[in-house]
N, C-alpha and C positions, 0 to 999 in steps of 0.2 A: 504494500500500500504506500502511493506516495506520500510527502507530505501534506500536499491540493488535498488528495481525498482525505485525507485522517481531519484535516481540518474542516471540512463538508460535514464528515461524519460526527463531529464534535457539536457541531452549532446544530444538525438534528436531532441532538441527542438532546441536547440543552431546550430547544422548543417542542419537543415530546415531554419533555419532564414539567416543563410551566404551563403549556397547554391541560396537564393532569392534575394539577393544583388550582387553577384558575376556576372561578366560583361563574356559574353562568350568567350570562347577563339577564335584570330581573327579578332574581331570586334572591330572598330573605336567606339569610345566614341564620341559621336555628338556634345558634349560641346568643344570637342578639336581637333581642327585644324592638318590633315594630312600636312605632311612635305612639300607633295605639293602646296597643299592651303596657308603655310606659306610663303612661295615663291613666289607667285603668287600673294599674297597681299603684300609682299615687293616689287618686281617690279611693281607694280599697285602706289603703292605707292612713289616709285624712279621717273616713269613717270610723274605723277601730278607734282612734286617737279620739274624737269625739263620742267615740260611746264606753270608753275608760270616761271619762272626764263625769260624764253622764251618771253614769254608777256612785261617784265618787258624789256627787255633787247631792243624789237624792238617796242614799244610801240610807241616811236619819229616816227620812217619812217615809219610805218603802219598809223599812223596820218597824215602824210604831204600827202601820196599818195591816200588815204580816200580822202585828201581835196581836189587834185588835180583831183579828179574823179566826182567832182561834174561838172565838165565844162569840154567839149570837142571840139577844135576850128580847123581849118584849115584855110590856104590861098596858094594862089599859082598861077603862070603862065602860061597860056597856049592859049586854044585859046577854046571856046565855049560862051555857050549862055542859057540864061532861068534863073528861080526862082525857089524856092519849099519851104513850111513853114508845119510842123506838131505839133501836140500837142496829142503827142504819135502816132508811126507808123498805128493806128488804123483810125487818122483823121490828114490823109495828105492834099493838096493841089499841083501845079507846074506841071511843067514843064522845062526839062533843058536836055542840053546836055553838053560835055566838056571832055578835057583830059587839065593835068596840070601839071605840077612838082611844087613844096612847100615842107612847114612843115605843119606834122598832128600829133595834142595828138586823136588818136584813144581808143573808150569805151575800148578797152581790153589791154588796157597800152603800146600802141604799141607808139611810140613817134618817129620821126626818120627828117632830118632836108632835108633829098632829097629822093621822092616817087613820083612816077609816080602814082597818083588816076585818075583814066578814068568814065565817067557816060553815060547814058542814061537812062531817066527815065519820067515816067509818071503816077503821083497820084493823084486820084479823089476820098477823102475819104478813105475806108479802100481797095479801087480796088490800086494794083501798079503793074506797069509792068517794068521792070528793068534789065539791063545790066551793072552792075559796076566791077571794079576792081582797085587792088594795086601791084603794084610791087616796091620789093627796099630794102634796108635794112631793116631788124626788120619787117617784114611783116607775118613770120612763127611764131612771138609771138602769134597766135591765140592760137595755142594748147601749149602754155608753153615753145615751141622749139626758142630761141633765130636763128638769121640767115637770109638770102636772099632767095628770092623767090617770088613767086604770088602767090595772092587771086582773084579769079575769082569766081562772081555770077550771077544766072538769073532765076528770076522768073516773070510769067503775072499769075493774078491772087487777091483774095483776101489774105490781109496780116494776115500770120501763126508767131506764135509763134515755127513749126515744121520749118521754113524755114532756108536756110543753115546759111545764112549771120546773123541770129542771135543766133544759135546752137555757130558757132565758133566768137562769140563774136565782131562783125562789127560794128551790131546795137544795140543800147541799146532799146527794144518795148516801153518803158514806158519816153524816153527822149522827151523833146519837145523844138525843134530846129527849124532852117533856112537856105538856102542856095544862091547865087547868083554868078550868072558869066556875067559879061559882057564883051562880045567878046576875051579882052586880060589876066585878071585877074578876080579871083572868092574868093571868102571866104566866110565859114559856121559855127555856132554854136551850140552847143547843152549845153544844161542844164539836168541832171540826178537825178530826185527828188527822187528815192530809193535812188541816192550814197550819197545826202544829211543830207537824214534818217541815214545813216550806219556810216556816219562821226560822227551825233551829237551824235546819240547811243555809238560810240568805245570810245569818249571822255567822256563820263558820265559813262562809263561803265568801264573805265580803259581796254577799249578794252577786256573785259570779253564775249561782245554780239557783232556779227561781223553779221549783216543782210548779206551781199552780201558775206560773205564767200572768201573774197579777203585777208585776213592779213595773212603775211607771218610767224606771228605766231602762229595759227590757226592750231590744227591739221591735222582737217577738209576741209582746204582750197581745193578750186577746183581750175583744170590746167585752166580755160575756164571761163572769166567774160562772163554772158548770161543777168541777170538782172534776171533769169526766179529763180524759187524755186530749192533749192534741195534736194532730197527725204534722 
């Protein structure tokens, strides 16, 4: 081979070898982040950083209202009659009738210091058959809506986790509670052993882990306390 060729065969070898390294024209390079992508993990990133801040910031009142969700009471004026004791709406007991005006801390944060709550009811285990209702202030807080209005329900039957009154957030299914009215005055309690759970969890967790999905800083939060899972 002369020298001419060897030096031919040198600079083919040399544009064989860069031609094989050379990235096509057009094509993103996989190691590096299109413009878009860089953007979209800066706002990915802006977002976490604002919902740290967020937890941090409402950390206090998402914990006092945790703790106040573990107990849910009433009392009130009126005129009815009867008991009813459950330990979970699954295994009721009673019997009772009544309409009243009071104060009720209602499962779905409904709080309000003058409400008309009216009943009929009759539970034998997981059978209930039932006509109750709310009217009055703060009564549309079922679905997130602040304001006046009524709540009316009725179901005979075995008790649903599909049923209304605990879809919009009335009943808690997993509380276990009691009720009574004698003739002129009534008052009821319930205990909430999930919002128990979800209290000791937010406080250990720095309200990082919200079981019931109630904290108001909470991306995720739902308009609707049910007690039920959410997908």
């Amino acid at each position: 081979m002369t020298g001419r060729e060897g030096g031919l065969f040198l600079l083919l070898a040399i544009a064989l070898t860069s031609s094989l390294h050379a990235e096509p024209v057009g094509w993103d390079r996989p190691d590096v982040p299109s413009g878009s992508e860089t953007d979209s993990n800066r706002e990915r990133d802006e977002e976490d950083g604002r919902a740290v801040w967020k937890r941090i910031l409402l950390f206090l009142p998402d914990r006092i209202l945790d703790c106040a969700d573990m107990v849910t009471f009433g009392a009130g004026i009126g005129i009815g009659l009867g008991a009813e004791a459950h330990a979970t709406r699954w295994a009721g007991l009673g019997m009772q009738g009544h309409g009243e005006v009071g104060i009720h801390w209602y499962y779905n944060r409904n709080l309000t210091p003058l409400i008309v709550d009216y009943a009929s009811l009759i539970v034998f285990g997981p059978f209930q058959a039932y006509a109750v209702g709310f009217a009055g202030a703060g009564t549309a807080w079922s679905r997130g809506r602040p304001g006046t209005g009524t709540q009316t329900f009725d179901e005979g039957g075995l008790f649903s986790l599909d049923d209304s009154i605990v879809q919009d957030g009335w009943w808690d299914p997993w509380g276990i509670g009691a009720s009574v009215f004698l003739v002129f005055a009534g008052v009821e309690a319930e205990v909430h052993p999930i919002e128990i759970a979800d209290c000791v969890v937010g406080l250990v967790t720095f309200g990082f882990v919200d079981i019931s999905r109630d904290d108001f800083a909470n991306p995720d939060r739902t308009e609707c306390k049910t007690g039920l899972p959410v997908d």
